[in-house]
N, C-alpha and C positions, 0 to 999 in steps of 0.2 A: 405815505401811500403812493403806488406807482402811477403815473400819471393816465388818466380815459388812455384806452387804447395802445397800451403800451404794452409786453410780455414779461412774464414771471417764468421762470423755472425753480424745479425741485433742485436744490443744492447749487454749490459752485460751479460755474462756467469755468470749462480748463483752456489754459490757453494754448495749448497744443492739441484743440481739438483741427475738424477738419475746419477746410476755407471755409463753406457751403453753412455746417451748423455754425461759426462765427459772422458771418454777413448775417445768419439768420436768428444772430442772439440766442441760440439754444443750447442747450446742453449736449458734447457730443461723446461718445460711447468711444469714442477712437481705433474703434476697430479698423484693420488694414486688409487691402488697398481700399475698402470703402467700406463707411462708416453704417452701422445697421440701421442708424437711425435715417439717413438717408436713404438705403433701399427702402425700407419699410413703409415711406411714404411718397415712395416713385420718383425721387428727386435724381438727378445726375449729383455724384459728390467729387465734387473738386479737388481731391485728395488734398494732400498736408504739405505745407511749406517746407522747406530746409531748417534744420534745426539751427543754423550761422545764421539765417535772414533776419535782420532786426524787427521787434514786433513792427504789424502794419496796423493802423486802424480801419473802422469797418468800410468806410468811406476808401478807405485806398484798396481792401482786397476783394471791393464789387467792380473798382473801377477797372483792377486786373482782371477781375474775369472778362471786363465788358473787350478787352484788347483782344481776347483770343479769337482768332476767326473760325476755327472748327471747334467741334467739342473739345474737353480735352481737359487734364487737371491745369487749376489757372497759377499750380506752385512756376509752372514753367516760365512765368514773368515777374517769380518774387525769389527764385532759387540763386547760386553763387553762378557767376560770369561762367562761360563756355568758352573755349576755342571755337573759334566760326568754321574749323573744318569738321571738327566732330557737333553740330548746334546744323549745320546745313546734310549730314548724313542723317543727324535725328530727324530732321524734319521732311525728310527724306524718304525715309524707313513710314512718319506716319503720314505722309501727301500720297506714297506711290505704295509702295510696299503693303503695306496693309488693305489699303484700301483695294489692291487689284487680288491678292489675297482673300479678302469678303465678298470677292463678285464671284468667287469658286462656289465657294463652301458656306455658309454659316458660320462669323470667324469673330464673335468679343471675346477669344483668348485675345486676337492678334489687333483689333481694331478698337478698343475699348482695355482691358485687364493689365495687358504687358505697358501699355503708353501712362495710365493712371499708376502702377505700381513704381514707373523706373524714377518719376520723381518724389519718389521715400525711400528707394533702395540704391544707392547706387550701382551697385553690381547689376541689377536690372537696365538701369540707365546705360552704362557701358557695350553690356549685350544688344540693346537695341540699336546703338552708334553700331556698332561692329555689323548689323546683320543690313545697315543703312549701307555705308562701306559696301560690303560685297554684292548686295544690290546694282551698286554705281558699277561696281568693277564688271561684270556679267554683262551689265547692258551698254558700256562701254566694249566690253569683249564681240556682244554678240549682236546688239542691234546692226541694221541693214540700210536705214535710211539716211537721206544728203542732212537731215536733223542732225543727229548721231556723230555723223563723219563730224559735221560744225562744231557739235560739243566737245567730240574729240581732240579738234584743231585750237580750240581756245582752250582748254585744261593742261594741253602740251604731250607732247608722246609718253611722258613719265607716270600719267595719270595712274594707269592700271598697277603701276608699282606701287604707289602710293596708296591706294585704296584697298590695297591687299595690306601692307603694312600698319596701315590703319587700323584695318579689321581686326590683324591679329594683336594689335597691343591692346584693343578693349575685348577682345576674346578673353585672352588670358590674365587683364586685368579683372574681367569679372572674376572668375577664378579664383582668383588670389582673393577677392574681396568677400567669396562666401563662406568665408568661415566667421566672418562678423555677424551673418546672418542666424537668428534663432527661431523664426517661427518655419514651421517647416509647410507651409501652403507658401510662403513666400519662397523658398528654397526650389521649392515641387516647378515652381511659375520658373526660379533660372532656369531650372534640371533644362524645361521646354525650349525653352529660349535659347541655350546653350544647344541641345539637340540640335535644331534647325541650323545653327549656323556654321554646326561644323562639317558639317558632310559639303558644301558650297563653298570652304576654304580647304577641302579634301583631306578632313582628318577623319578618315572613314571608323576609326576604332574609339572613337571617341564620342563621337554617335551613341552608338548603343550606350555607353557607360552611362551619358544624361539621359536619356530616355530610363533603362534599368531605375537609374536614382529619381527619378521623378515619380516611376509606379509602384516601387521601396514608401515612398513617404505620402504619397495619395490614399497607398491601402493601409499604412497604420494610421490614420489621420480621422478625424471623428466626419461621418458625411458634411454634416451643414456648415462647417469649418474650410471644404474647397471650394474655390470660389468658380462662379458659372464657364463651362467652357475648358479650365483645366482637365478635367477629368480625359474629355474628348480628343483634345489636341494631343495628349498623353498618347493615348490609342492611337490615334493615325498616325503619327508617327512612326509608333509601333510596327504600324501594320507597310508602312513604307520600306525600315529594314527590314521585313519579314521577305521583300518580293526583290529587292534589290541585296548586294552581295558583295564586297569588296573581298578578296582571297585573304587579306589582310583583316579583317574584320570579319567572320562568317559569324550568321545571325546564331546567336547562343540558346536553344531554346531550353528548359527543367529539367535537363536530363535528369532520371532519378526519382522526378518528384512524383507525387500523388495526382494523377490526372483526371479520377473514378468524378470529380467535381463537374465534367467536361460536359456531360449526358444534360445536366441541368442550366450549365451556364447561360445560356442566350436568352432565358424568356427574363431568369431572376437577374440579371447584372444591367436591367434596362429597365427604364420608367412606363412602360409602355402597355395601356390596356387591352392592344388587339384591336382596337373597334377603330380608331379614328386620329390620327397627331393633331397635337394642338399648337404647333409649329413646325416650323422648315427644322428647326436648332434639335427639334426632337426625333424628326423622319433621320436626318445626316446622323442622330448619334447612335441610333436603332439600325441602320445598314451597314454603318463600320463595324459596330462591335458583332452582328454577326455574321463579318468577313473577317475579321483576328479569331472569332471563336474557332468557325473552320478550319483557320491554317492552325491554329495552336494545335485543335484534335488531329487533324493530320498530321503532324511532326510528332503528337504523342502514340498516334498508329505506328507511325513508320520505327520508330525508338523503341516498339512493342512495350509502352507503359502501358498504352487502354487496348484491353482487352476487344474481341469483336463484336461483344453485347456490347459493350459502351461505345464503340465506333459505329457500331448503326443505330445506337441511341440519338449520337450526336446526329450522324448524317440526318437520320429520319426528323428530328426535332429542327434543325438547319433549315431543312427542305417547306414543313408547314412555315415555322416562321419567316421565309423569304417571301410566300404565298403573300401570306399577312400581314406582311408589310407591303405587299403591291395594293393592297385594297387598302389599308390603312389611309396610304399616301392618299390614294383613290379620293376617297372617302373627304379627306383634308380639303382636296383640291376644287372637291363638288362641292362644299361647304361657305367656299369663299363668294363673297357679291360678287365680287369683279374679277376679271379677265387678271391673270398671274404679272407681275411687272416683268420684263426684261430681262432683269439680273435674277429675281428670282427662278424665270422659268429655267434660266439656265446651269441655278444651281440644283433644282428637280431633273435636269437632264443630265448631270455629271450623277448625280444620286442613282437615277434610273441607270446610269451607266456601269455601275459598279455591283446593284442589281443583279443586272446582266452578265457583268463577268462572275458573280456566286453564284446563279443556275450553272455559269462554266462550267465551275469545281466541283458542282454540286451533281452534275451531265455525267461527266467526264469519268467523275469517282477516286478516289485516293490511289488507291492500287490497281495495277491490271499494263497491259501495254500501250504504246504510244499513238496504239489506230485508235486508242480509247476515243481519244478528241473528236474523231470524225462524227461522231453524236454530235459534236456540238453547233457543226456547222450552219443552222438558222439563227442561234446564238449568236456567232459571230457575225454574219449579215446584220443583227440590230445593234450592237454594240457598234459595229463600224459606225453605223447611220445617225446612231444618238451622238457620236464623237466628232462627224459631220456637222451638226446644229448645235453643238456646243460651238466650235470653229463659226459657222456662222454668226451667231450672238453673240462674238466676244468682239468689243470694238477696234476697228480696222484702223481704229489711229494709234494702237499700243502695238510699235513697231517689235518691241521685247518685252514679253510677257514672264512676270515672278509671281509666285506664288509659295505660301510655305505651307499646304496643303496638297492631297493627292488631288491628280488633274485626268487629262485623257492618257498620258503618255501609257501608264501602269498595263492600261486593258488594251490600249492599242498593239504595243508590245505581244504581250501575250498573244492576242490574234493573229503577230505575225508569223510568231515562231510555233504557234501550236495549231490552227488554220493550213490545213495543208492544197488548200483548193487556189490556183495560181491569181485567182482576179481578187478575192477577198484577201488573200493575204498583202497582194500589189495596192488594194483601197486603203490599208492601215499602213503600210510601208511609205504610202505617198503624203500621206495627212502628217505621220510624224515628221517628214521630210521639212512638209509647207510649215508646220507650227512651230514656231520661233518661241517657245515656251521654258521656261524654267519651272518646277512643279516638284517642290520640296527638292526628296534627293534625287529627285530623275529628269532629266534634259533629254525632250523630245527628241532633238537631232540627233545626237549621241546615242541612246534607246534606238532609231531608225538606220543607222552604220553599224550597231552591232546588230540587230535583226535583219538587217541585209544581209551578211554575213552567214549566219544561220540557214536563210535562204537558197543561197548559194552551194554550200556543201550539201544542202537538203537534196536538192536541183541536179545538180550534176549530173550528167549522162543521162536525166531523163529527156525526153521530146515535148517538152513546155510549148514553145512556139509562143516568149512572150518575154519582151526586154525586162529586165527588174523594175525598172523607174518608166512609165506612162502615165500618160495625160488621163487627169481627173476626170474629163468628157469621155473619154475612152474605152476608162474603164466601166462607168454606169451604162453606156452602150452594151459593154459585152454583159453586164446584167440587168438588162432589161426581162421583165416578163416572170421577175423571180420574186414576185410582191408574195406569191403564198409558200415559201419558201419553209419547209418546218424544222425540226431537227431527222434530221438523215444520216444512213449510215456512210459508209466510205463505199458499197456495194449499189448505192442511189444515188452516187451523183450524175450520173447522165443526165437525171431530171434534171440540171444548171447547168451542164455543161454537154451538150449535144453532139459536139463533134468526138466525145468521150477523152480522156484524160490518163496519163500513166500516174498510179498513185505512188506516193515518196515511201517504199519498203520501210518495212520496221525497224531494217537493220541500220539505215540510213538516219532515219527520224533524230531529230537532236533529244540527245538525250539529259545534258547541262552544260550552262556556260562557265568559265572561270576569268573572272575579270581584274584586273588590276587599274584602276586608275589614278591619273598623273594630273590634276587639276593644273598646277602649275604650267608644265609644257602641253596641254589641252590633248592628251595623247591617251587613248585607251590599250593595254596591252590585253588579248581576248584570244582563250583557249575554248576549243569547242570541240563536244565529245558525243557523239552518235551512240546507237544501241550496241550496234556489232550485231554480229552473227550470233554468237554466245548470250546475246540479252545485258554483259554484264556494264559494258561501254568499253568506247575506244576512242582514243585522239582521233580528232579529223583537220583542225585549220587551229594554226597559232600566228596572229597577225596584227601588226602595229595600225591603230587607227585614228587620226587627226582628227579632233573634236574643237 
């Protein structure tokens, strides 16, 4: 008989169950990256040792966990030796990286999922060295403070070499090493992984391929088999090539395929009642996905797959749904005992932000000309202001800011180049200026030197009476008094601008950018094409830009 107080299980203990169900004497299910039987009773699971690490007993793999000082799977101090250059990027990737990552967004893809699977996969394990890597490299490159210079001065001028070549040998080591991989939620987790880190080593067309192959194996994949968070991270991504564009990679949308699905997509492709979220994880996954539905239905407008019943299907359905999502949120937020933390409020403000740039699109409209925008200009007043108090609430001692999530830069952008009113488009031109941000595939500063640009050919020959770059104080002076501010046409701005203003002709208005960029030599090459006379577009500025 087993001893008072002792535990029984149904059948054999395996010994390549997880850490968690072995300390806990039970039987484990060995599901990956985490065992059901540890969700199911709210546990954190430790993930699984290295299949080379000599068995440990129980007494030695509590004592490992007890070494770890964040969360984390505790295989990381039973697994085979490291090189300390790639063991100081991992730890790297989860001290900084992630963690400044989840103060965006809602993020146990990147804070929890990618860190517990990379110690059972290694091809996981390598991608996350690599994305640690180009981390270092970035804020090496681009941080600003006597910090910075110091880290620089002791790592050696060679450093940035180094932590590129770094990156790329566990880039394309993961690579090599998924075809060992068989479960395809583990594959779906590199595809993401791989995503994010190739557009920051500038392999813009590679990009899309792990993204493509991540939402390939999520949609034939049974639901309850992806694990929390993939699904999402999959989407933004997404929706990241959707807005950004390398001439060398243009984003590839269905041409061909069946879009009549489009009218319905947003209410059924989301968990969500209408009434109330029952988390922050659920508001961010309910705003992205209908900001991809929009641009997917837009690029199937423009391609003339969906017909116009189904384009103002979508729009009209687009439109209630953004509604109800603002109350939803609402709703959540009145729901809570206490005053919203810090990081949270700030991740409700980048959410609200993005909100705001889908009433844009939503304003704006798909088709029609480029005065369309001028609807939107109360629009852009808020999204400036939410991007504002993001900028406020991010702390002032992260001299360079990563994130492998969409950030402000996306919407700020957009306000400058579609914003034709000279002080709102100068408030988003200055902020990307000041934000020292990296934010998945888009860097604020770089995003702010090509929207100057835009700017500029926009500008020309008119009578502005207003340098491109002024002072933050300056510009909320010249709008003062514009609190009730609504959407107005381009025939109402007087109401903001009193001394009245030459608006930017239609023929002039940018019509699109074509970008090439040079990661390596930090250099953007950028063609830029106006309406023209004709409507149809024409070159206007081709010019080399140091990023």
């Amino acid at each position: 008989m087993p001893r008072s107080g002792s535990r029984t299980t149904s059948g054999k203990r395996s010994r390549s169950g997880c850490i968690t169900c072995k300390i806990r004497r039970v039987k484990c299910d060995e599901s990956r990256p985490s065992c059901t039987r540890c969700l199911a009773s709210g546990r954190t699971c430790d993930g699984y040792a290295s299949s080379t690490t000599a068995p440990q007993s129980r007494r030695a793999l509590a004592h490992a966990v007890r070494l770890l000082h964040v969360a984390g799977p505790a295989s990381r101090v039973l697994g085979e030796p490291v090189a300390a250059d790639d063991a100081a990027c991992f730890d790297f990737f989860r001290h900084c990286t992630s963690s400044m990552t989840g103060s965006v967004l809602p993020a146990p893809f990147w804070e929890r999922l990618v860190l517990q699977m990379a110690w059972g996969e290694k091809a996981v394990w390598r991608v996350v060295v690599a994305l640690g890597a180009l981390h270092r490299r970035w804020e090496y490159s681009n941080s600003r403070t006597a910090a910075a210079a110091a880290a620089r001065q002791r790592e050696g001028p060679d450093a940035i070499v180094r932590f590129t070549k770094q990156a790329a040998s566990h880039y394309y080591g993961a690579i090599s090493l998924a075809k060992e991989i068989h479960a395809p939620e583990t594959l779906a987790v590199l595809s993401a992984a791989l995503a994010a880190a190739a557009p920051l080593a500038g392999l813009w067309s590679e990009t899309q391929v792990h993204i493509n192959a991540g939402l390939r194996l999520i949609h034939g994949a049974a639901p309850h088999t992806i694990p929390r968070g993939l699904a999402e991270t999959l989407d933004r991504l997404d929706l990241q090539a959707m807005f950004f564009e390398d001439v060398r990679a243009p984003y590839v949308y269905m041409s061909g395929a069946d879009h009549s699905h489009l009218a319905n997509a947003p209410r059924s492709a989301v968990p969500w009642s209408g009434t109330a979220f029952i988390s922050l994880d659920d508001a961010a996954l309910v705003i992205f996905r209908l900001m991809r539905f929009f641009m997917l239905a837009a690029a199937a407008a423009e391609q003339g797959a969906l017909d116009l019943a189904g384009l103002e299907a979508a729009v009209a359905r687009s439109s209630a749904d953004a509604a109800r999502w603002e109350a939803a949120l609402s709703a959540f937020l009145v729901s809570r005992p206490s005053r919203v933390p810090e990081g949270e409020e700030r991740m409700v403000l980048v959410m609200r932000l993005y909100h705001t740039t889908l009433q844009q699109l939503l304003t704006a409209g798909i088709v029609g000309s480029e005065t369309r925008w001028d609807r939107c200009l109360g629009l852009f007043v808020r999204g400036v202001e939410l991007a504002e108090e993001v900028a406020r609430t991010t702390p002032s001692a992260m001299p360079f800011f990563m994130s492998l999530e969409p950030g402000v830069a996306t919407p700020l952008f957009l306000t400058a180049v579609r914003c034709r009113h000279p002080v709102v488009r100068r408030r988003a031109l200055g902020l990307l200026g000041r934000m020292n941000r990296q934010e998945g595939i888009w860097n604020c500063g770089a995003a702010g030197r090509v929207a100057e640009q835009c700017v500029l050919v926009e500008e020309e020959g008119l009578e502005v009476g207003l340098p491109l770059r002024m002072e933050e104080g300056e510009l909320r002076r010249l709008m003062e008094g514009w609190e009730g501010v609504g959407v107005v046409d381009g025939e109402g701005w007087a109401e903001v601008w009193p001394g009245g203003w030459p608006n930017v002709p239609e023929s002039k208005r940018l019509l699109q950018t074509s970008l090439l960029v040079d990661v390596d030599k930090s250099v953007i090459e950028l063609s830029i094409y106006v309406t023209g006379e004709d409507g149809m577009g024409t070159a206007a500025r081709t010019v080399s830009i140091d990023i």
